[in-house]
N, C-alpha and C positions, 0 to 999 in steps of 0.2 A: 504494500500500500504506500500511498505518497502521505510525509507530514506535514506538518507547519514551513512557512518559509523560512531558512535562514536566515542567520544574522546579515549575511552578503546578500540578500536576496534573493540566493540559491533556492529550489525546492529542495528540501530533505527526501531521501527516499528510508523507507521505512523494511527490514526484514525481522519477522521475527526468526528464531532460532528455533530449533527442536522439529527439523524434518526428516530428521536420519534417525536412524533407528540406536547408532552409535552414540556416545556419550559417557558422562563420567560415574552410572550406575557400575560399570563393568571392576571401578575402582572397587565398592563395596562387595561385590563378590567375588573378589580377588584378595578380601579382606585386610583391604589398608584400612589405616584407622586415622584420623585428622592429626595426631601428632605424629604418624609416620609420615604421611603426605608433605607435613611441613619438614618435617629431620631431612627425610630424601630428595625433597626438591631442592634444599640447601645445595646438598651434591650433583647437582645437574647442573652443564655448563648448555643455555638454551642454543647458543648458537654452533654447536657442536653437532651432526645427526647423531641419531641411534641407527647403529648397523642392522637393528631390525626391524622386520616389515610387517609390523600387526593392524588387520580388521577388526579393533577390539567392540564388537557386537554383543550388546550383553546374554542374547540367545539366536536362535535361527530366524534368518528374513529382514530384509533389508527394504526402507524405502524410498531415499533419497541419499545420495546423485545417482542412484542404480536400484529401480525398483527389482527387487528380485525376492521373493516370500521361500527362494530353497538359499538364500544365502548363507554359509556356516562362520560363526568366530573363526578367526586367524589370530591364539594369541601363544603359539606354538614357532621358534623353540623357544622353550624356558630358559635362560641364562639364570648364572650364578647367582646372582644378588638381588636382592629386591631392588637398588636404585637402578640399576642397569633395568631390569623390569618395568617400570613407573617408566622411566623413559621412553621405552620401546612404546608403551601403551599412550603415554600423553603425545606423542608424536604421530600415532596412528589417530586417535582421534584430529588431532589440528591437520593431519591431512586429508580427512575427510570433511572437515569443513572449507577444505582449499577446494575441493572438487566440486564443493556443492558450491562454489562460487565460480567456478568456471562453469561449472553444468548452467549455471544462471543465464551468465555470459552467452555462452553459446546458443542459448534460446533465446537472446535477445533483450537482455535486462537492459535498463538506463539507468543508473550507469553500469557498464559493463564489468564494473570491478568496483568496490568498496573499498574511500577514502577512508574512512575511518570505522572502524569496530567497536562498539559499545560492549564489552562484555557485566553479565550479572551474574547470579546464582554463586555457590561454592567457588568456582574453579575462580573466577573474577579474584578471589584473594589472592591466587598464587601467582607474584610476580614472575617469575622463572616463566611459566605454562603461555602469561599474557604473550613476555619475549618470543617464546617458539614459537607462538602462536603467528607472529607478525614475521619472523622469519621466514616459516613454511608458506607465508603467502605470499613474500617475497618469490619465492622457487615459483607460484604459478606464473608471475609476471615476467619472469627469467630478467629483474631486474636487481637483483640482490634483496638489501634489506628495503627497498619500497615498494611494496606490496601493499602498504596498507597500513596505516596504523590500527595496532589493537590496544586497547586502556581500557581500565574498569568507569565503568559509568558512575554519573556522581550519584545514583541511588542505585542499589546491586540489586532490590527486590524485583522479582520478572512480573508480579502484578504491577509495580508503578511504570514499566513499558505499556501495559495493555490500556491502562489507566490515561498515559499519554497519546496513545492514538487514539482511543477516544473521546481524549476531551479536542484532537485533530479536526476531527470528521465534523465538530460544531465550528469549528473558522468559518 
C-alpha cells in the first residue's frame, strides 16, 4: 500500500513484513533463549558471510518469494557451535527477505528496491542481524553495502505499523 507523503514530498511506499513462511520462530525451536541470542550475536562479525546455506522454514511449505506448500527446512549441516549456527540461520532468513525484494522488483514494485527498512518485532533489537540485514541487500543490488538501509523503527510494536496505515488511508 502507499503512505502519507514524505517529509521531501516523496510518497512513502508502504510493505508490511510477514509473507514468507521463514522467520525468526525457527530460533525458538532450535531453542535459543534471549540471553543466548544476545551472548552469540556479540560473536558474529555481520559483514563477514556464513559458509552456510540455510532455508530456515520453521516446518514444510513455503509462501513467498516461492510459493511452494512441498517446500522442506534446509537447516542441515549442523556445525560445531551454536554461534556458527545462529549465523548460518540469521543469514538464511535476511536472505530471504532479499529475495522477497527482488521477487517484488521483478513484478514491478515502485520502487523497485527499498531505501530504507523499518524493522520491528524481537529481531529489531539485534544490532548485529539489523547490519546483515542491510548487507545481504546490498549482494541483491550487486552494489556492496547500499542496498538499502535497514534500522529499527522509532516504535518496534508491529501493531503501531498497522495503526499507521490506517490512520494513512484517512489523509
Amino acid at each position: 500500500g502507499t503512505g502519507g507523503g514524505g517529509d521531501d514530498g516523496e510518497e512513502e511506499a508502504w510493505l508490511i513484513g510477514g509473507a514468507s513462511n521463514v522467520g525468526c520462530a525457527v530460533l525458538r525451536q532450535e531453542d535459543f533463549s534471549d540471553d543466548e541470542l544476545a551472548s552469540l550475536s556479540a560473536g558474529i562479525d555481520p559483514d563477514v558471510p556464513s559458509p552456510l546455506s540455510y532455508y530456515p522454514l520453521p516446518g514444510v511449505g513455503e509462501r513467498f518469494p516461492v510459493a511452494d506448500s512441498t517446500r522442506e527446512p534446509v537447516l542441515e549441516p549442523r556445525p560445531g557451535s551454536r554461534g556458527e549456527y545462529l549465523h548460518g540461520i540469521l543469514q538464511g532468513i535476511s536472505d530471504v527477505e532479499r529475495d522477497g525484494y527482488r521477487a517484488l522488483g521483478d513484478l514491478g514494485s515502485d520502487p523497485a528496491r527499498p531505501a530504507v527498512v523499518l524493522s520491528c518485532g524481537g529481531g529489531a533489537r539485534n544490532d548485529m542481524w539489523l547490519r546483515m540485514r542491510e548487507r545481504r541487500m546490498g549482494v541483491l543490488y550487486g552494489d556492496g553495502d547500499s542496498g538499502g538501509e535497514v534500522r529499527r523503527a522509532d516504535n518496534t510494536e508491529a501493531s503501531y505499523g498497522a495503526a499507521l496505515l490506517a490512520a494513512a488511508s484517512f489523509e
